[in-house]
N, C-alpha and C positions, 0 to 999 in steps of 0.2 A: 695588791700584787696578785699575780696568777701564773703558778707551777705547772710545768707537765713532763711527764715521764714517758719516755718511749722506750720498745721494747719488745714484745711479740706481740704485746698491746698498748694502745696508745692511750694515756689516762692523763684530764686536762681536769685540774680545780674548779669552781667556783672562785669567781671574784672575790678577793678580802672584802672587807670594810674597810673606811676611808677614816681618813684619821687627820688633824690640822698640828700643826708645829710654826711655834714660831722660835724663830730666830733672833739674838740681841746682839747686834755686837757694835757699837756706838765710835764713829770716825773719832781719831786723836785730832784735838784741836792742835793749829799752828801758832804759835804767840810775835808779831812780828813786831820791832822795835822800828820807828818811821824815820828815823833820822840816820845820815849818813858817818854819826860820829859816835862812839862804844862809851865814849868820858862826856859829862856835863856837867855843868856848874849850877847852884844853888839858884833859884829863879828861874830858868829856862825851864820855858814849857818841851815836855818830853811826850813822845805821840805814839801808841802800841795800836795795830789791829790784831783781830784774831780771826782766822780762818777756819772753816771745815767745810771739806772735801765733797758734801753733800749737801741740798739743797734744805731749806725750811728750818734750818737752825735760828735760835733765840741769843742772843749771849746778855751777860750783864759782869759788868766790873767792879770790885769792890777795891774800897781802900781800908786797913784797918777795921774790918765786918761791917764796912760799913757800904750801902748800894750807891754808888756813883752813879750808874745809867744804865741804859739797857740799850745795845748797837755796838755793832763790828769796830767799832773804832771808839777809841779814848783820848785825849791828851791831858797830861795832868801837869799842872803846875805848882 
């Protein structure tokens, strides 16, 4: 940054020093259920993606702690 004061005289700073900042603040993923029906029955396969809002994201699924896959979409039967 650089201050200046006016007045009967006019007085201008020196340049700060530069300084870096980062920023965190990470998109909420979307959870989307793929089928057109809220009730299923026992056997049918059931199909979720998941979405976020910004590019270069990774996802993975687990069922149970356990790793199913790793991509935007699942179906689990």
């Amino acid at each position: 940054c650089k201050a200046k004061r006016m007045g009967k005289k006019l007085f201008i700073t020196n340049q700060s020093d530069t300084t870096t900042i980062h920023v965190s603040d990470p998109p909420t993923p979307t959870l989307k259920l793929l089928s057109p029906w809220s009730e299923v029955f026992k056997n049918e396969d059931l199909g979720f993606s998941c979405e976020v809002s910004s590019p270069e994201w990774t996802f993975t699924w687990s069922r149970d702690e356990t790793t199913l896959q790793k991509d935007s979409l699942v179906i689990l039967n």
